[in-house]
C-alpha positions, 0 to 999 in steps of 0.5 A, a space after each residue: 532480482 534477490 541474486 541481483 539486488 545481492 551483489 548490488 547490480 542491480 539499479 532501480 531503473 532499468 529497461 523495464 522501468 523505462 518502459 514502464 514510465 514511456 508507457 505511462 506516458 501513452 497513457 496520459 496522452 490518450 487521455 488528453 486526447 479524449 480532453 481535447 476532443 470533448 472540448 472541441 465538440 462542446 465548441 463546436 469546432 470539430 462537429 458544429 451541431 446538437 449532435 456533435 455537443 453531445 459527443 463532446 459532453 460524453 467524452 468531458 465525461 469519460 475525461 473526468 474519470 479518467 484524471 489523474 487521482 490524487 487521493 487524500 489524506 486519512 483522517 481517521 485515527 491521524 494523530 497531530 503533533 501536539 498530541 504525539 510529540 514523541 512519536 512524531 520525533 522518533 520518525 522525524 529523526 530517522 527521517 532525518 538520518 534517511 535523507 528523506 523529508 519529514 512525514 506531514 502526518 501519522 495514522 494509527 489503524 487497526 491493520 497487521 501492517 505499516 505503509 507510507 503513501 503520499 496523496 493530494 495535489 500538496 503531496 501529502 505525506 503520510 505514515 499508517 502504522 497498524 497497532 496490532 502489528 506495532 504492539 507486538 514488536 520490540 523499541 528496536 523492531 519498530 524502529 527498524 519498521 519505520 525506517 523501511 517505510 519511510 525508506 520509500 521516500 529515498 529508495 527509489 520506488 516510484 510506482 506510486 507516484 504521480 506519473 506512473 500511479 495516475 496513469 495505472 488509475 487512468 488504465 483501472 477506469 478505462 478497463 470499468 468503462 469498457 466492462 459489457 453490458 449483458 443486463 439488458 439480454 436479461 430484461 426480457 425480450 427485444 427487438 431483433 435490432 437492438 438484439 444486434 446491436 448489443 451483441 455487437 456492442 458487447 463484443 467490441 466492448 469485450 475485446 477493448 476491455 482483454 486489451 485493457 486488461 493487458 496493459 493493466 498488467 504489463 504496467 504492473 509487471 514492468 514496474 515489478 523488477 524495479 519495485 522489489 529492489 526498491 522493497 529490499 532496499 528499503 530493508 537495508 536501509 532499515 538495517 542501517 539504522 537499527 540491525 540485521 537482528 531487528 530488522 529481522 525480527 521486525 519480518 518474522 513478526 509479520 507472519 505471526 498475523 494467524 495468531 493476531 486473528 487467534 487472540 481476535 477471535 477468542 476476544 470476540 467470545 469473552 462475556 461483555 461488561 455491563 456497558 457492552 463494550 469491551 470485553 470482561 476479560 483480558 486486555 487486547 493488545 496484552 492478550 496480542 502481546 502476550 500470545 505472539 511472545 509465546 509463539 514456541 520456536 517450532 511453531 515460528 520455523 513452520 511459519 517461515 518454512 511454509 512462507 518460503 515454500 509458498 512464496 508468501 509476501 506483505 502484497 503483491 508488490 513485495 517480494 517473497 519475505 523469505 527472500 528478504 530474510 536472506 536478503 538481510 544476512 547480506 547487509 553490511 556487518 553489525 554497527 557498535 552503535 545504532 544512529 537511532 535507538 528507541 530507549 524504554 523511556 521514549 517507548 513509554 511516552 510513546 505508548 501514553 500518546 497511543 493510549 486513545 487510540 489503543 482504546 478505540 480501537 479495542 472496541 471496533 475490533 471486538 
């Protein structure tokens, strides 16, 4: 996929993808089946009787776990407009130079990581920046992190959108479902029937849930092909609106996450102040910022050295970083000037909009 995506052959729907989304339709189709199914027992249309209406109920049941989940919006740590207008212009604008449409709403969290998802029945967009990783990172870098999150909403990847993300979820509640019961062979003992019975039971169970359990995977595998292109493009969108440099840095940053939990940990064992809060010693994020911008340069190549060896990634939905790194010295050759340029004043308010956030959070860390 690297070598492909690299000489731009490589389209983000292909074979696999269409695979992906016919299955997914299958998917959706056996749960409207089991829909249809209960409500025509609880009608009496298929079954007339008791026995048939309770049928009908257990298969409303297990419809109901399996529709469509369309999650919800955080609303911890989200910010409002008014309270991040800076912040929220910068993503506007490279929204606006991405094409894409703009976020409905930016959460701060206390991750090593950014992601963009787009959850409820309104389609809520929403932007998740981790503060750990945010404040280590130069204007330009974090620039180029949002683009690539951001990014998403134009790239192409549609593993998780509705279709397809509601159809994994579908597939994730049958395979629960379908999990064997052996609580009842440790209760003591049965009757030799009930015995049979749930040995039986048990093994009809097992093999619908291995099966399941493939499906779960071949969706995830169709969708890989297509999903890694969609993360390196996503890259060089980022590098359109910043630099390969930045865009650069902003990855290498991302494997300096054992130094975050270095400076975590020696926060955790400073003396409290008289109010038991924070710390009484340095400041975090100053303690964070500070330490991964004295990484020796040693230290950085056997992280990314290591990283390449074992194939290290953001999940399992990204591709190798090492792979993304290289990716990038096939971008297209340095802008003289950048469409989006986060200068120090901007960053200064946006670190004034931060501030509460950066608080809060110091506290629950430590």
């Amino acid at each position: 996929m690297f070598t492909l995506v690299s000489e731009d052959g490589s389209g983000l729907r292909d074979s696999s993808a269409a695979a992906a989304f016919a299955l997914a339709g299958v998917v959706h189709l056996v749960s409207l089946t089991v829909l249809l199914l209960g409500l025509g027992l609880v009608l009496g249309l298929l079954l007339p009787g008791w026995p048939g209406r309770i049928l009908g109920v257990i298969a409303l049941g297990i419809a109901f776990q399996l529709r469509p989940r369309l999650g919800r919006p955080t609303r911890d740590g989200a910010l409002d407009r008014a309270a991040a207008p800076t912040l929220y212009g910068l993503v506007d604008r490279i929204s606006e130079e991405l094409g894409a449409p703009k976020v409905d709403s930016i959460v701060v969290d206390a991750e090593w990581n950014a992601s963009f998802g787009v959850r409820g029945l309104r389609r809520h967009r929403q932007l998740t920046i981790g503060l750990p990783l945010w404040t280590v990172l130069a204007p330009q870098q974090r620039v180029a992190v949002l683009a690539h999150e951001i990014g998403r909403c134009v790239n192409g990847d549609n593993r998780r959108g509705l279709w397809n993300g509601s159809a994994l979820n579908a597939l994730v509640e049958w395979y629960r479902l379908t999990v064997p019961d052996r609580s009842r062979a440790q209760e003591g003992p049965t009757g030799l029937m009930m015995m049979i019975a749930d040995a039986v039971a048990n093994r009809v169970l097992w093999v619908l849930n291995r099966a399941v359990y493939g499906l779960v995977l071949l969706m995830n595998r169709l969708w890989l092909r297509a999903g890694q292109a969609a993360e390196y493009r996503a890259d060089l969108l980022a590098v359109r609106l910043t630099s390969v440099a930045d865009t650069r840095d902003a990855l290498t940053a991302s494997l300096h996450w054992p130094t975050f939990e270095t400076v975590l940990h020696r926060q955790r064992t400073l003396p409290r102040g008289r109010s038991g809060g924070r710390p009484a010693g340095p400041d975090l994020w100053q303690s964070l910022a500070e330490a991964v911008r004295t990484v020796p340069p040693l230290e950085t190549e056997r992280r990314l050295r290591s990283a390449a060896r074992q194939g290290d990634a953001v999940d399992s939905s990204h591709p190798p970083t090492h792979l993304r790194l290289r990716m990038l010295t096939a971008a297209p050759p340095e802008q003289h000037r950048h469409p989006v340029v986060l200068d120090s004043g901007r960053a200064a308010l946006i670190e004034a909009e931060l501030a509460g956030r950066r608080e809060r959070l110091a506290v629950d860390l430590v």
